[in-house]
N, C-alpha and C positions, 0 to 999 in steps of 0.2 A: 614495508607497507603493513598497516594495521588490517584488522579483517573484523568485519561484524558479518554475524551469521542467523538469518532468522528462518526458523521451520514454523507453520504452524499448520493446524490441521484441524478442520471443519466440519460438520457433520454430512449425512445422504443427500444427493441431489437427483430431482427430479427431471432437469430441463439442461442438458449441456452447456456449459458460458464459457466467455474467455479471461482467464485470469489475467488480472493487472498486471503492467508489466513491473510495475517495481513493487512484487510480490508481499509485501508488506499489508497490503491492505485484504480482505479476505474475500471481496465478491470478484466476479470477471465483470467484464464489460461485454454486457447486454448479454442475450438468449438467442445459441446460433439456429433454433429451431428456423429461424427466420428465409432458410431456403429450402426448408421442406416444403411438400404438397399444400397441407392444413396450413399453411404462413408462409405465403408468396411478399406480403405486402406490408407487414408490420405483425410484431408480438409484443408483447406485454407479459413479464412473470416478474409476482413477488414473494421473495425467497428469505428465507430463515439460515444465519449462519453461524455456527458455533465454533471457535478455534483457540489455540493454544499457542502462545508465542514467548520465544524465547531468543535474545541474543547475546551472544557472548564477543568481548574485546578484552584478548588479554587477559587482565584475570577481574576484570571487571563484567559483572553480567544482570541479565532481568528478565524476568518471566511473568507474563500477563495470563489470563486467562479471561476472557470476554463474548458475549453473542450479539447479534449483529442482523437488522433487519434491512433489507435492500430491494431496489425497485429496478428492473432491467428493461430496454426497450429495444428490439433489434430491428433494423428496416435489410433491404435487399446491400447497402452501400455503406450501412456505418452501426457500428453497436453504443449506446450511452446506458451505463449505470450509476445509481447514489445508493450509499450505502452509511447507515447509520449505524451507531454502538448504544446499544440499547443494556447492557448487561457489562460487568465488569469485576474481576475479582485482581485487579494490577494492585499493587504495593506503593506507597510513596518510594519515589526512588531514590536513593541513597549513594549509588553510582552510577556510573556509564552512562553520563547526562549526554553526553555525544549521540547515542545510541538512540537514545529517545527522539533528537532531532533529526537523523537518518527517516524514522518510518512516519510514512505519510499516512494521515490516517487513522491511529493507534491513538488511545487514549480510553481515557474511564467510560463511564457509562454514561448516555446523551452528551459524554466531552467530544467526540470524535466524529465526523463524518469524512466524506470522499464524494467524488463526483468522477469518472472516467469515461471518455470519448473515445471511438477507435474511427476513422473515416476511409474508408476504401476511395483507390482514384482507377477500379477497373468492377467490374461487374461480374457476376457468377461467380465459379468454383474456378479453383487451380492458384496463380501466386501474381503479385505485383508487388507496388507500394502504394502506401496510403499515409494519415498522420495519428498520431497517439498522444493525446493532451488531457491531463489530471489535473486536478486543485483537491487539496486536504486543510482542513484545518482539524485542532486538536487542544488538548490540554492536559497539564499533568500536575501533580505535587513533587514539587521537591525539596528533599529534607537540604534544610542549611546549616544547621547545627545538630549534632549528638555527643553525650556522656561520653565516658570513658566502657560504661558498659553499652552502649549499642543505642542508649534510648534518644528516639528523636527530640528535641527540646526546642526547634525551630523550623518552620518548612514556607516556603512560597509557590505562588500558583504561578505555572507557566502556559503561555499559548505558543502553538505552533500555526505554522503555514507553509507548504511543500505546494510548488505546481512544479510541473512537469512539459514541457512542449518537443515531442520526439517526432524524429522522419519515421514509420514504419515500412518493413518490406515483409510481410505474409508469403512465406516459403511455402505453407501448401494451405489449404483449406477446403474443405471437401468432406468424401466417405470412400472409407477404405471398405470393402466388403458390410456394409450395413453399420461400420463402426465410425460414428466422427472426428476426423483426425485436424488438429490445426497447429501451426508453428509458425513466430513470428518473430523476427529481428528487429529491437528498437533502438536510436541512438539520436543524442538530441542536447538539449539545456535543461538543469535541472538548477530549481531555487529554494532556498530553505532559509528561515525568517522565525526569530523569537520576538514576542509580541505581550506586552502586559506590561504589571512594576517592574519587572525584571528588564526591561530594557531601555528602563531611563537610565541616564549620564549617573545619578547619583549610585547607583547601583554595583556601577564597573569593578569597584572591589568584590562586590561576591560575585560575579561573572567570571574573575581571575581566580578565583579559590573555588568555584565551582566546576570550573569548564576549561580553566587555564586562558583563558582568551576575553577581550573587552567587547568582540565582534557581537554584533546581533543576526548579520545577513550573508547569506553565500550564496553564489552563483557559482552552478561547474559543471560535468560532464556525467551522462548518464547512459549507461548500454546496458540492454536488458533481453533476455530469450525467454520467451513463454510459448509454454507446448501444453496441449489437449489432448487426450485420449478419452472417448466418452464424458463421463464426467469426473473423470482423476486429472485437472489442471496443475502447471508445475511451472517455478521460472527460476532462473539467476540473474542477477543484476549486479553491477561494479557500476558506483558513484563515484565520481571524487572533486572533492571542493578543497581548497586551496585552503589553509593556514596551520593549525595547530590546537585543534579541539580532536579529545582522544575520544575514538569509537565515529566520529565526523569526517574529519578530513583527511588527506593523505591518502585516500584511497579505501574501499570498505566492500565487500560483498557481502552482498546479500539472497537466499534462496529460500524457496516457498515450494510446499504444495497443499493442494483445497480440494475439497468438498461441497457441496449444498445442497439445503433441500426448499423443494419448493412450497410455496404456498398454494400459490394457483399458478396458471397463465393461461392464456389465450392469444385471439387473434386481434387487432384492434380494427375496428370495422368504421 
């Protein structure tokens, strides 16, 4: 089993969230303020996020650097945020094309957004299940051709799309002595999808030389743990989608932790 590994790490947060479960992406889903006193019924915070990503397959690897403005909404039963890439210092990518289609979400500057939903089917504090359902799209450059010395000399644009549809079980959620504690089990179908010139028929040759594979679309299996502690969020996730694209399929983890800072928030009235 091949292993992708992604850390990255985001600036001060002002409002506690719940990080996505397929760590990859840098905001949580919604602002758990939302069972405090001041936010019984609905909150709204928009947040600033700056983080650092890096994954490595083998000896194939890539490291992005990008910030990230995102809009959280918590009610008493379900959190929903979108988060955009506003900032970007990622590289045309040269390898570990797999790797790139793993992270939902990731991508250049206005290339990338997320959208993440968490839906409770029990009310208040303590633990049940609920469901966790994302959609990413994304885009990248990647080099097709290079020299003998390293220089690019050909590159194409790719689009992505990841959605996500998981059962979740929320092991606690609540406050530990004035601290906010949460952790949740998710497990589910996950899809991932190349989308642009790259995935017409005529193409299949540089898909075989790029990625090893003629495929454009996978379906497979996704478990993921994300934990809270104030506002230091953290996950692991283990993907695996069936064929033979390296840093993709066969099996991959992936882990995260984040930060944020807020913009504002409020109550919504």
């Amino acid at each position: 089993m091949r292993s992708s590994w992604l850390v990255f790490l985001s600036g001060l947060c002002a409002v506690p969230s719940i990080l996505n479960s397929q760590t990859l992406a840098s905001a949580g889903a919604g602002a758990s303020d939302g069972d405090t006193p001041k936010c019984r019924k609905a909150c709204v915070a928009l947040f600033a996020d700056g983080n650092v990503r890096g994954a490595v397959v083998g000896d194939d690897g890539a490291t992005t650097a990008s910030g990230s403005l995102g809009m959280a909404i918590s009610r008493p039963l379900s959190d929903l945020s979108v988060l955009i890439n506003i900032a970007s210092k990622g590289d045309t990518i040269r390898r570990g094309y797999g790797t790139s289609i793993v992270a939902p979400g990731s991508g250049g500057a206005l290339n990338a957004g997320l959208v993440d939903y968490r839906r409770r089917s029990y009310g208040g504090r303590g633990h049940g299940h609920g469901w966790h359902v994302y959609g990413s799209v994304a885009s990248a450059r990647w080099a097709t051709d290079t020299t003998a010395e390293g220089v690019i000399t050909g590159t194409t644009d790719v689009a992505f799309l990841g959605i996500g549809v998981l059962r979740s079980y929320e092991i606690i959620r609540g406050e530990v002595e004035d601290n906010t504690v949460f952790a949740a089990l998710d497990y589910g179908i996950a899809y991932r999808g190349l989308f642009g010139d790259i995935a017409t028929s005529s193409n299949d040759d540089l898909k075989e030389a790029l990625y090893g594979s003629k495929r454009e679309r996978w379906v497979g299996l996704e478990i993921g743990l994300a934990i809270q502690t104030n506002f230091v969020k953290g996950g692991i996730n283990y993907y695996f989608f069936d064929g033979r694209v390296r840093g993709l399929t066969d099996g991959q983890v992936v882990a995260g932790f984040s930060l944020q800072a807020n913009v504002f928030q409020g109550q919504i009235k």
